[in-house]
VMD Tcl script that draws the C-alpha trace (Angstrom):
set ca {
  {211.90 -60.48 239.01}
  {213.86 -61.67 242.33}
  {212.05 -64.75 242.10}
  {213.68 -66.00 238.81}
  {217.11 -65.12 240.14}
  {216.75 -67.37 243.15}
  {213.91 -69.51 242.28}
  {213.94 -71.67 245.62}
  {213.58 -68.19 247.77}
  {209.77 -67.97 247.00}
  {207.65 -67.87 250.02}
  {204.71 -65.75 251.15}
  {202.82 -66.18 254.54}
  {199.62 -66.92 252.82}
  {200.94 -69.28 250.48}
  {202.67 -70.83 253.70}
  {199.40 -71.27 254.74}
  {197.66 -72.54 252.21}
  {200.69 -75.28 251.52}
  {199.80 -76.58 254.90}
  {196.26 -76.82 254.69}
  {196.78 -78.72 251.59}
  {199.45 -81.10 252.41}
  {197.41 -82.23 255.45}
  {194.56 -83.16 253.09}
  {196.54 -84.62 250.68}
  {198.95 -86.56 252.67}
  {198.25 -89.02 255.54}
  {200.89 -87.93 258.50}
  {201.60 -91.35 259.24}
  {205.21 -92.17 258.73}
  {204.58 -95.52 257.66}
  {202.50 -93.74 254.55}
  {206.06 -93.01 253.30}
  {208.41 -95.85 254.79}
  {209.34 -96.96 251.00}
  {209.06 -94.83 247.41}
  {209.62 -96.85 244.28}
  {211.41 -95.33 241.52}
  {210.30 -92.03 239.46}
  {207.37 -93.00 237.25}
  {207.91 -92.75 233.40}
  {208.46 -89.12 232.69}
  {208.22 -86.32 234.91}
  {204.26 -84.91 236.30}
  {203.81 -81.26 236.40}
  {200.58 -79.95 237.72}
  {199.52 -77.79 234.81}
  {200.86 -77.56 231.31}
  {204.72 -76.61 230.54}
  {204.72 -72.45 230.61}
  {207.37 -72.31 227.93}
  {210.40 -70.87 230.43}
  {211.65 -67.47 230.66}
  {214.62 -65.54 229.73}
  {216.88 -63.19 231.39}
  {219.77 -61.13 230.33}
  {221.76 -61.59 233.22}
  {225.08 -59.02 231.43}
  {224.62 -57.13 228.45}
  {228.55 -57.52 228.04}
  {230.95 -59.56 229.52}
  {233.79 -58.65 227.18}
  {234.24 -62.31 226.10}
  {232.46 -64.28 223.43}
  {231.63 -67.62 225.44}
  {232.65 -70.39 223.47}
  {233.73 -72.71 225.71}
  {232.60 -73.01 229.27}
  {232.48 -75.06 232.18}
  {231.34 -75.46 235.99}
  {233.33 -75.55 238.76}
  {232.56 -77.18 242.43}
  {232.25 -73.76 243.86}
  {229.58 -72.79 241.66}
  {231.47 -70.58 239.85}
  {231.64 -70.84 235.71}
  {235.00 -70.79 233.96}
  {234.60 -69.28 230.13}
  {236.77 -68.47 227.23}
  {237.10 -68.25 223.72}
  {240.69 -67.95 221.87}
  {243.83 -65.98 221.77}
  {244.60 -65.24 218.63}
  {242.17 -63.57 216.64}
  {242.02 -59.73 217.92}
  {241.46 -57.89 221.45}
  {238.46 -59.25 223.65}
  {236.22 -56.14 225.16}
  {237.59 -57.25 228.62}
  {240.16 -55.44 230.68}
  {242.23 -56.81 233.69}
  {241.45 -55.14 236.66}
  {244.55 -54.95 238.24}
  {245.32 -52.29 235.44}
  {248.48 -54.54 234.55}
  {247.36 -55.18 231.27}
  {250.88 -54.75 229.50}
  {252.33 -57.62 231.62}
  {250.03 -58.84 229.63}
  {250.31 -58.96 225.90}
  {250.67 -60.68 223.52}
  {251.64 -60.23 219.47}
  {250.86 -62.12 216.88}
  {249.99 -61.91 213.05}
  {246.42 -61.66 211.25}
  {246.18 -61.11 207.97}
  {249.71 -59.72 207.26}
  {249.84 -57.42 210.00}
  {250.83 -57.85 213.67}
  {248.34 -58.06 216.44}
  {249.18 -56.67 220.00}
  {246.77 -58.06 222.35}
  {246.61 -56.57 226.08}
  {242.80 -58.06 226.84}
  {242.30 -61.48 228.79}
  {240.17 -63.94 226.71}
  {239.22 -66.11 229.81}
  {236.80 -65.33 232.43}
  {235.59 -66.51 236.27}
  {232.18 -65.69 236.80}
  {230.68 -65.82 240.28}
  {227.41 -67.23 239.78}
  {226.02 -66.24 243.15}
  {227.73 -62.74 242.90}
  {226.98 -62.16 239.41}
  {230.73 -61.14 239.07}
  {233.82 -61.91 236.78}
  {237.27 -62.00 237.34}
  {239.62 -61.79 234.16}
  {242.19 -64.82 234.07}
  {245.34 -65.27 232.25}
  {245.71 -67.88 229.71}
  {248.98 -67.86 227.64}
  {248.56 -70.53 225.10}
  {245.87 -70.45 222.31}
  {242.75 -71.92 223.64}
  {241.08 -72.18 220.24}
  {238.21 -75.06 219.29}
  {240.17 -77.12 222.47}
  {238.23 -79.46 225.25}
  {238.45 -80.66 228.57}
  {236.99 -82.89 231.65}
  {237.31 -82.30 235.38}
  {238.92 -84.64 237.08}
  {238.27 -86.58 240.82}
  {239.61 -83.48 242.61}
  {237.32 -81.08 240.73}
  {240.41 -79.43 238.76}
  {240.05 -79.09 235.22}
  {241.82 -80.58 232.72}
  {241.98 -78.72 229.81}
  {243.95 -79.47 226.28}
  {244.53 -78.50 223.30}
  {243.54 -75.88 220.78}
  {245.60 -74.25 218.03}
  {248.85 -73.17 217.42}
  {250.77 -72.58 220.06}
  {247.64 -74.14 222.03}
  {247.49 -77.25 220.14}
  {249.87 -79.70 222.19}
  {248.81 -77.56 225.49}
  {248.00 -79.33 228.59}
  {246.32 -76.79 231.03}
  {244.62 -76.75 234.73}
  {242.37 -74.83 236.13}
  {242.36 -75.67 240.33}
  {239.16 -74.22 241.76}
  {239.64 -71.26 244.65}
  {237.31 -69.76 246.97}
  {239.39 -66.46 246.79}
  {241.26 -64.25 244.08}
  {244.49 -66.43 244.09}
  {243.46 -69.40 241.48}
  {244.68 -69.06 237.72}
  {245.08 -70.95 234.78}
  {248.33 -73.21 235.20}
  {250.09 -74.35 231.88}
  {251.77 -77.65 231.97}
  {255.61 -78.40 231.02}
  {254.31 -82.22 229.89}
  {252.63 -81.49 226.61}
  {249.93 -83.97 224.39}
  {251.85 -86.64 222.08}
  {249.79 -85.62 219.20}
  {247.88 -81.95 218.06}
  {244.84 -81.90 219.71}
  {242.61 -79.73 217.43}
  {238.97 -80.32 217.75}
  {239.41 -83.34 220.21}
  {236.59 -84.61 223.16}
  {238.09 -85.85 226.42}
  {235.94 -87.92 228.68}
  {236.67 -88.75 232.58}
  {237.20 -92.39 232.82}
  {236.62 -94.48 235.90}
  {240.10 -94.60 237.14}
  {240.43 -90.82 237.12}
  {242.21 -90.67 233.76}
  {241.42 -88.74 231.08}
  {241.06 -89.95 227.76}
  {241.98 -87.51 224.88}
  {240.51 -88.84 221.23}
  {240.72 -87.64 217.91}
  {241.17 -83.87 216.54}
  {241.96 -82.42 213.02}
  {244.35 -84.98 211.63}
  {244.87 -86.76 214.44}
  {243.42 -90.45 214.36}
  {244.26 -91.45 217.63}
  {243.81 -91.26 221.46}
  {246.27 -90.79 224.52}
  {245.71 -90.03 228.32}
  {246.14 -87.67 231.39}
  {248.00 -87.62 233.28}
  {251.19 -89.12 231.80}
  {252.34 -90.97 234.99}
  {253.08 -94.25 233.56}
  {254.37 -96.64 230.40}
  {250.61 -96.76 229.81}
  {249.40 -93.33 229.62}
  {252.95 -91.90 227.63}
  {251.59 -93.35 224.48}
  {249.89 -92.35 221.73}
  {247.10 -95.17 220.59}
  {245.80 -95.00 216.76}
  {242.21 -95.05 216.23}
  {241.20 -96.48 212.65}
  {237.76 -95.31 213.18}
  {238.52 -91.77 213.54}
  {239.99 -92.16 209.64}
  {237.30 -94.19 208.14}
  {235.02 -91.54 209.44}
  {236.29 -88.35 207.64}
  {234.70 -87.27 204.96}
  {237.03 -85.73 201.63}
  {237.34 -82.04 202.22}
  {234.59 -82.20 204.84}
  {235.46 -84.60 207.70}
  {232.57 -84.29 209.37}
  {234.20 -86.38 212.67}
  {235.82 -83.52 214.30}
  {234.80 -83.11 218.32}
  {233.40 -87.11 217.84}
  {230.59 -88.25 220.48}
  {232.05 -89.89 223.66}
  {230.06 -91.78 226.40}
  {231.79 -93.71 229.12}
  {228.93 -96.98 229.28}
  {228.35 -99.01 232.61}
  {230.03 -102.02 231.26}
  {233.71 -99.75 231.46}
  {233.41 -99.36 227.55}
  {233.60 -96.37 225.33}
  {230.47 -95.51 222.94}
  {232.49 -93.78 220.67}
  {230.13 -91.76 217.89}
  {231.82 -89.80 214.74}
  {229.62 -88.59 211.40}
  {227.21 -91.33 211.21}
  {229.13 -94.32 212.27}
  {229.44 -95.50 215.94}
  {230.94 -98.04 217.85}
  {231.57 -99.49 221.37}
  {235.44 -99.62 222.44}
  {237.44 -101.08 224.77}
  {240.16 -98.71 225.77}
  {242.19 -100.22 228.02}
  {242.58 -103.35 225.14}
  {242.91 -101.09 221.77}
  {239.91 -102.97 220.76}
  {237.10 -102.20 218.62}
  {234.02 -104.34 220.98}
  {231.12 -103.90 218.85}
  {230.05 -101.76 215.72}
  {227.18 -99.94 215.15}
  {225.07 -100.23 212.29}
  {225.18 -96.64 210.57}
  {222.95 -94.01 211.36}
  {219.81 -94.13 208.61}
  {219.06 -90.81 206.87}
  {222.56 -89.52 205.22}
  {222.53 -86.90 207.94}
  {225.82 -85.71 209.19}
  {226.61 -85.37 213.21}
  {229.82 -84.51 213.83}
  {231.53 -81.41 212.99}
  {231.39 -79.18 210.73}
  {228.11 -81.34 210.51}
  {227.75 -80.88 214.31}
  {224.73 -82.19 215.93}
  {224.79 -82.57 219.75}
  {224.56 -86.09 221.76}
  {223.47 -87.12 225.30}
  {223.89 -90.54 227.28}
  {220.17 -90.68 228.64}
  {219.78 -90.82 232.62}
  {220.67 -93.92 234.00}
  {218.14 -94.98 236.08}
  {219.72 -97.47 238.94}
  {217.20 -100.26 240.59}
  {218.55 -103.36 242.84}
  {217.44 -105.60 239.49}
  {220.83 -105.10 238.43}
  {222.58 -102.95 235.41}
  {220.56 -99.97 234.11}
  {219.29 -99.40 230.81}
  {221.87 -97.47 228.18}
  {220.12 -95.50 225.43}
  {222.37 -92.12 223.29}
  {220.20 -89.55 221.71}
  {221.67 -87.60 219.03}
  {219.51 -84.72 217.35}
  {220.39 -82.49 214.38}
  {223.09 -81.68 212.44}
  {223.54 -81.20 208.53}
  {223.56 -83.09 205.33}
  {226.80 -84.39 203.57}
  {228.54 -81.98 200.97}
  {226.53 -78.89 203.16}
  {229.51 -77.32 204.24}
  {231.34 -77.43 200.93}
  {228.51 -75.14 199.54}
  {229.02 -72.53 202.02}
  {232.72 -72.78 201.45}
  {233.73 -73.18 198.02}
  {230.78 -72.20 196.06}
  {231.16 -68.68 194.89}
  {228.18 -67.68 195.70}
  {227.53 -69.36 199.23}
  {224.19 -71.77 199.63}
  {223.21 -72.30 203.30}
  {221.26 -76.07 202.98}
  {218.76 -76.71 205.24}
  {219.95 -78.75 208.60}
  {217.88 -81.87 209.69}
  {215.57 -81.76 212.08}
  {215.87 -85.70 212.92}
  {216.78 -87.43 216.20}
  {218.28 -90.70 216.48}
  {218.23 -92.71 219.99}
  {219.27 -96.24 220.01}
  {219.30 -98.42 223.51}
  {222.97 -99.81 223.41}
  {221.99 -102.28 226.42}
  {219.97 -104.20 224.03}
  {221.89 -107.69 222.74}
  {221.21 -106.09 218.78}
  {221.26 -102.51 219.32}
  {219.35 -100.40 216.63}
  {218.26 -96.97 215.50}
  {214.87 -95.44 216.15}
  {214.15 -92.29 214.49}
  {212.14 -89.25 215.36}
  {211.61 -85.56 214.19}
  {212.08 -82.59 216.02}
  {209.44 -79.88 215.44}
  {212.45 -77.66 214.25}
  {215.25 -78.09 212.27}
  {218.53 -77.02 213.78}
  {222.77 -77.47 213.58}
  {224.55 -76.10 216.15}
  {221.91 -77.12 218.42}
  {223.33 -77.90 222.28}
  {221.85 -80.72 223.98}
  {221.71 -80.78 227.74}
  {220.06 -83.45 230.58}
  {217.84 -81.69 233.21}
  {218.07 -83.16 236.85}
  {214.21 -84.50 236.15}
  {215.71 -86.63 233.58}
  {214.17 -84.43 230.18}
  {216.86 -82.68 227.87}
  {216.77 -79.51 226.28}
  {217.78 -78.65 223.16}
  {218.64 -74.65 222.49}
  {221.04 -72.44 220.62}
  {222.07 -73.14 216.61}
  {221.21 -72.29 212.89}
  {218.56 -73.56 210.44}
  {220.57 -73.49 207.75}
  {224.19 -74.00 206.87}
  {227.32 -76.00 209.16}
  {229.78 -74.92 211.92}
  {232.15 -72.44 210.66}
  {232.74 -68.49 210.03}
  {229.67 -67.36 207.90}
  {228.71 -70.57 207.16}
  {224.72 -70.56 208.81}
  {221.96 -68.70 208.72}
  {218.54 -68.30 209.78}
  {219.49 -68.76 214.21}
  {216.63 -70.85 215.70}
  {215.41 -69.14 218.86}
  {213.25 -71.24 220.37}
  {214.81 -74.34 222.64}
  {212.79 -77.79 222.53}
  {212.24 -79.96 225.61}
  {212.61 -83.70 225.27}
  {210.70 -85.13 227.12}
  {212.61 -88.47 227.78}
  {210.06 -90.54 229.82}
  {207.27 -90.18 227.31}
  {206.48 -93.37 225.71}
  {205.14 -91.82 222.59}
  {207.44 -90.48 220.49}
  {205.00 -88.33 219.13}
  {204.80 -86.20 222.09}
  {207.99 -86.15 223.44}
  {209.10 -83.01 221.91}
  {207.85 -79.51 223.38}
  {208.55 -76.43 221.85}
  {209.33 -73.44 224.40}
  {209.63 -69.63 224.69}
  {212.42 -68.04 222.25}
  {215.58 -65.94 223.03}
  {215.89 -63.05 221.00}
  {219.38 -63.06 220.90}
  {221.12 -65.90 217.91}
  {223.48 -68.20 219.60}
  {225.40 -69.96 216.91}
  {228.86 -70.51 215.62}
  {230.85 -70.59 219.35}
  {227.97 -70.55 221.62}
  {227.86 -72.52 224.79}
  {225.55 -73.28 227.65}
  {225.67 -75.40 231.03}
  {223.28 -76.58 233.71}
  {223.46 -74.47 236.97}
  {222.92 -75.88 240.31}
  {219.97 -73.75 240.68}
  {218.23 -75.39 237.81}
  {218.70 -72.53 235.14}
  {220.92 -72.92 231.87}
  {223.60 -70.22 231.68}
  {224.30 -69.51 227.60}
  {226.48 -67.42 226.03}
  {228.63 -67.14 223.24}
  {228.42 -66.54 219.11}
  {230.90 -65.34 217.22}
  {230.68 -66.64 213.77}
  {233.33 -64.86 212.34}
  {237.38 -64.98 212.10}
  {238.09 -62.22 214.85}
  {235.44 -60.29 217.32}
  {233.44 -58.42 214.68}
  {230.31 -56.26 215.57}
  {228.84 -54.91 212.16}
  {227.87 -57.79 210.40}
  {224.62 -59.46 210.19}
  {225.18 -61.79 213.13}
  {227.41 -60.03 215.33}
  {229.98 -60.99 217.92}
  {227.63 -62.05 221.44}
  {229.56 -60.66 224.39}
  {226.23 -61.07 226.68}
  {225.45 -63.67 228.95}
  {221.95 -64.66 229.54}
  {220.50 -67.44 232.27}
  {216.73 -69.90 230.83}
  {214.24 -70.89 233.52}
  {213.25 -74.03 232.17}
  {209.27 -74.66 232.77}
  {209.71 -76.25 236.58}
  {210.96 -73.18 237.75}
  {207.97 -71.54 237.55}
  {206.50 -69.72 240.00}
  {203.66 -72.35 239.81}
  {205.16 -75.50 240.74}
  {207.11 -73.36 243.90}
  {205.41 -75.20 246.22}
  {206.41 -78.72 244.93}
  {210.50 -78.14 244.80}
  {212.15 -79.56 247.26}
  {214.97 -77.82 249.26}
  {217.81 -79.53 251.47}
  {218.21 -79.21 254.39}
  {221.42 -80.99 255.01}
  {223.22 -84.59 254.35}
  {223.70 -87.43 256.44}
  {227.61 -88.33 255.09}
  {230.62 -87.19 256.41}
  {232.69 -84.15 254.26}
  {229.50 -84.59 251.43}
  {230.86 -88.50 250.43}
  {228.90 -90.48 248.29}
  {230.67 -93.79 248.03}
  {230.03 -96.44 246.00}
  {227.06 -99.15 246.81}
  {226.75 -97.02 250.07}
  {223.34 -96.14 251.51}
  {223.18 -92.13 252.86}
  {220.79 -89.95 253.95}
  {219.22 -86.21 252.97}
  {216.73 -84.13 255.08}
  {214.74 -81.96 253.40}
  {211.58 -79.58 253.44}
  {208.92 -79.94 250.77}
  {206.21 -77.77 251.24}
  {203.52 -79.80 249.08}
  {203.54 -83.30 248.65}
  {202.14 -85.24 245.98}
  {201.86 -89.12 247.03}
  {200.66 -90.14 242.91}
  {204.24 -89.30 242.36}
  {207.41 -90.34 243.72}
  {210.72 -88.49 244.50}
  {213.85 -89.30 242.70}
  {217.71 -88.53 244.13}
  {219.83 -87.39 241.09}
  {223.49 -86.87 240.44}
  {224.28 -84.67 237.71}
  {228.11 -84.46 236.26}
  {228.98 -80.70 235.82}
  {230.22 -81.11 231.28}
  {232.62 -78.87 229.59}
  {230.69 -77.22 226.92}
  {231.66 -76.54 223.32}
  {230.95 -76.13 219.79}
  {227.76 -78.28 220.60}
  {229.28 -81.30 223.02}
  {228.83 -81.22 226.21}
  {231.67 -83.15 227.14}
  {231.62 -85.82 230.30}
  {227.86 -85.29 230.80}
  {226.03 -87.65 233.00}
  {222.67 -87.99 235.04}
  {222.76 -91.12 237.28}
  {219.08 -91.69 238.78}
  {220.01 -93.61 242.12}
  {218.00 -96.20 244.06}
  {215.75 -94.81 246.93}
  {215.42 -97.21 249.53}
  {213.06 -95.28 251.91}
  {211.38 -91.50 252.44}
  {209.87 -91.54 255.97}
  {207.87 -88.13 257.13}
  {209.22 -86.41 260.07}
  {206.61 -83.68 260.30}
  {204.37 -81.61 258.14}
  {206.90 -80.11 255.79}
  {210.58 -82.02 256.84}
  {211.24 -85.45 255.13}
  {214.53 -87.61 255.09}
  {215.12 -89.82 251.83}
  {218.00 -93.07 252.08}
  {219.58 -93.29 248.95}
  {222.17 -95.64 247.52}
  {225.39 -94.59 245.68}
  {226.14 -95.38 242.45}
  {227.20 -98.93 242.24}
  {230.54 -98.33 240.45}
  {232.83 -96.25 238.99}
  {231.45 -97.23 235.75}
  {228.60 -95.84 236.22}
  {229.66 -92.81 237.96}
  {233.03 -91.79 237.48}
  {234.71 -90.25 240.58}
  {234.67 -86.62 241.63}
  {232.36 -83.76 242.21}
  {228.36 -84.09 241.16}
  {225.46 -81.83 241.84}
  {223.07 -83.69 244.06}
  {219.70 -83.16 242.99}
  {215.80 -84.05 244.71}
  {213.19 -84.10 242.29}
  {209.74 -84.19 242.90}
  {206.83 -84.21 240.37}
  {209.57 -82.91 237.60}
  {210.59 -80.42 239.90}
  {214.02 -80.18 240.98}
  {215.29 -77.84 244.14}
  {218.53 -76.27 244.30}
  {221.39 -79.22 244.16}
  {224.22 -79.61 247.17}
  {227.75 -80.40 245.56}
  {228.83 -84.14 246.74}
  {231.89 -86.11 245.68}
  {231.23 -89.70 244.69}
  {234.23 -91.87 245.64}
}
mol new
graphics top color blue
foreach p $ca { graphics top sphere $p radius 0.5 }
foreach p [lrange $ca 0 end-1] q [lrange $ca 1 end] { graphics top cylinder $p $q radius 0.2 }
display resetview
């Protein structure tokens, strides 16, 4: 079991062996045999077929229902849910819990609330510090910015103006700090996405069809922006454009997604660049509708600007969540198992269609450092909301985003046995693995009914962490760039060990953006493929790569990234660099 925990610590003498005897049939040791790699071939190459993954329970109970999380440059997780709705199962362990409380009112009756509702959790340590948050973080977002602090805003009630910051620590000292400057409008369901200045753009929420920024330094970012999208977008009774779809594109411009309607948006001008034709199908995306979205890798080459292409996958049809809300007897309509992916670089951008080989809403979407995306946790049947799905879908799906065939670009892999729905959450670790946690699909932590309150946290080996394809991860070895810099157009250098090469395949240098995930969105997510300009051999099993940086802040906003090597689809265990 050790070996899933830390997948890059597997090693035997034998296999040491054996590695070598290979690679030196395999592989030429001439230098010059690897003086220049192209870029990755379409899709990743694994050496036998995908295994399906494996699950772990990593903690039974954690005392917190996950539903929002996010990663932090120290590799430690930051999770929480809300404030307002009953006691967590936590405790703080200083035993000051009365310094502590809060009341409020549920239901008619007052609520006094010692527990935290916000977690650290020590990924290498497999430990959890409680944390003190004051205002309600309910159904809120957030973005890290350059420094690796997270920004987080919003909620509801006395949350819903909130500006909060979370400044990474390396000891016990580091807690949540609530801002005197609050948010010009209520922030209720909102998405905030790191910009290329270091801003943070705030957009939409219940009711609120506009957009503002963080920090509020200037004449510019004091004011509050209206969006007429946002309002032409909600659906009577429904809305169905809560938590809308935002990707930061390489031309500076905002691809701004809400129910089935997109556009492309200039920010800085108030300006409405482009629309989008409408999404075919009459399928829902946004929530209570709530399908998930990713901005594919982009994939840099010296030819110039990369290729843009969105996927969005699942969700639920129009007028679904009225019948699991007003009906008195509630009907949970089936959710669509369609994907949509449309390549915005194009000059007349379009739709393409495909099917997933399950249906799901609630469904999390999130990019692998070999450039694939995964889609896990949700319902069958039904919308977001309390009681308002059934039927959890256990399995995840790979996407395989390479394949040409559309066909085959969906894999179905090995199921949970634990429903993640209504307030679930997952991340990418640095290791590889997806942490997931979360589900509580009812109004306050509630343990008897027929999808209970998740407290646990469990960790997914995707298929290239196998014990199989050991031999073909790649593991650094250090970084040729002062204080872990990646600037901008910049060449830099990694060393690395490798124990198996495969020369029919090349290696790729990834930066993956750590997201803030919730209810579904994966906000400020980002894989940036970058150029390789050489791999040169320096003995049997050591290897240094050049790569460039990203060639703007466009492209890759500044601040903290996981630095992955891939090779063959197999990703090792990614450094932390800051791209400035």
């Amino acid at each position: 079991m050790p070996i899933f925990k830390n997948p890059t610590a597997f090693s035997t003498v034998f296999f040491y062996i054996s590695a070598t005897i290979f690679s030196l049939f395999i592989a030429s040791p001439d230098s010059n045999f690897f003086s220049f790699m192209s870029p990755p071939p379409p899709g990743p190459t694994l050496a036998t077929p995908y295994d399906g993954g494996q699950w772990i329970l990593l903690h039974e109970n954690i005392g917190v229902s996950a539903m929002h999380m996010q990663l932090l440059k120290n590799n430690k997780v930051i999770l929480f849910d809300r404030t307002d709705m009953g006691p967590s199962n936590a405790t703080y362990s200083n035993g000051a819990a009365v310094d502590q409380c809060r009341n409020y009112t549920v239901h008619n009756r007052t609520v006094t609330d010692c527990t935290p509702h916000s977690l650290l959790y020590d990924v290498a340590s497999e430990t959890f510090r409680a944390l003190v948050v004051n205002s309600d973080t309910w159904c809120s977002s957030g973005a890290v910015d350059p420094n690796g602090v997270l920004v987080q805003t919003g909620g509801y009630g006395t949350g819903i103006q909130a500006i909060r910051n979370f400044t990474p620590c390396d000891d016990d000292t580091c807690q949540w700090d609530e801002l005197d400057v609050p948010l010009l409008a209520h922030r209720w369901y909102a998405t905030n996405q790191i910009l290329p200045d270091g801003r943070v753009i705030i957009v939409g929420g219940r009711r609120a069809f506009s957009y503002e920024f963080y920090p509020k330094e200037d004449h510019v970012s004091s004011k509050l922006y209206h969006m007429r999208f946002l309002w032409d977008t909600t659906d009577p009774y429904e809305e169905n454009n809560l938590y809308p779809f935002l990707h930061l594109l390489p031309d500076g411009n905002l691809f701004i997604f809400a129910n089935n309607r997109s556009i492309l948006f200039d920010y800085n001008n108030n300006t409405v660049v482009r629309e989008i034709p409408a999404m075919p199908g009459g399928v829902k995306r946004s929530y209570p509708a709530t399908g998930s979205s990713v901005l594919l890798p982009l994939k840099m080459s010296g030819s110039g600007q990369p290729e843009v292409e969105v996927l969005i996958c699942g969700g639920s049809y129009g007028g679904a969540y009225n019948k699991s809300n007003l009906n008195k007897v509630k009907e949970y309509v089936g959710a669509s198992a369609s994907c949509s992916r449309i390549k915005l670089s194009d000059p007349t951008p379009k739709w393409a269609m495909e099917e997933m080989p399950l249906p799901r809403v609630m469904g999390d979407m999130l990019l692998l450092p070999n450039g694939d995306v995964i889609i896990l946790n949700g319902a069958a049947n039904g919308t977001a909301g309390w009681e308002d799905a059934i039927n959890p879908v256990l399995h995840p799906v790979l996407y395989k985003t390479y394949e040409s065939d559309p066909r085959r670009r969906f894999v179905v892999l090995n199921p949970t046995t634990i429903p993640r729905m209504y307030h679930s959450s997952c991340l990418l670790l640095p290791d590889g693995r997806i942490l997931v946690g979360g589900s509580n699909p009812h109004e306050m932590y509630n343990f008897r009914r027929g999808f209970p309150t998740e407290l646990s946290l469990e960790a997914y080996l995707p298929p290239y962490l196998s014990p199989s394809f050991a031999a073909m991860r790649p593991t650094i070895i250090s970084i040729e760039a002062r204080e872990n810099i990646v600037s901008y157009g910049q060449e830099f250098s990694v060393n690395f060990g490798l124990s198996v090469y495969r020369p029919d395949v090349a290696i790729s240098a990834a930066l993956v953006a750590p997201s803030f995930t919730t209810h579904s969105l994966a906000m400020n997510q980002r894989l940036v493929v970058l150029e390789v300009a050489s791999l040169k051999r320096l003995s049997v099993f050591d290897y240094k790569m050049t790569a460039r940086g990203p060639p703007s802040a466009t492209v890759a906003p500044p601040g903290f990234y996981m630095f992955f090597i891939v090779h063959a689809g197999v990703p090792g265990q990614a450094l932390w660099v800051k791209v400035q």
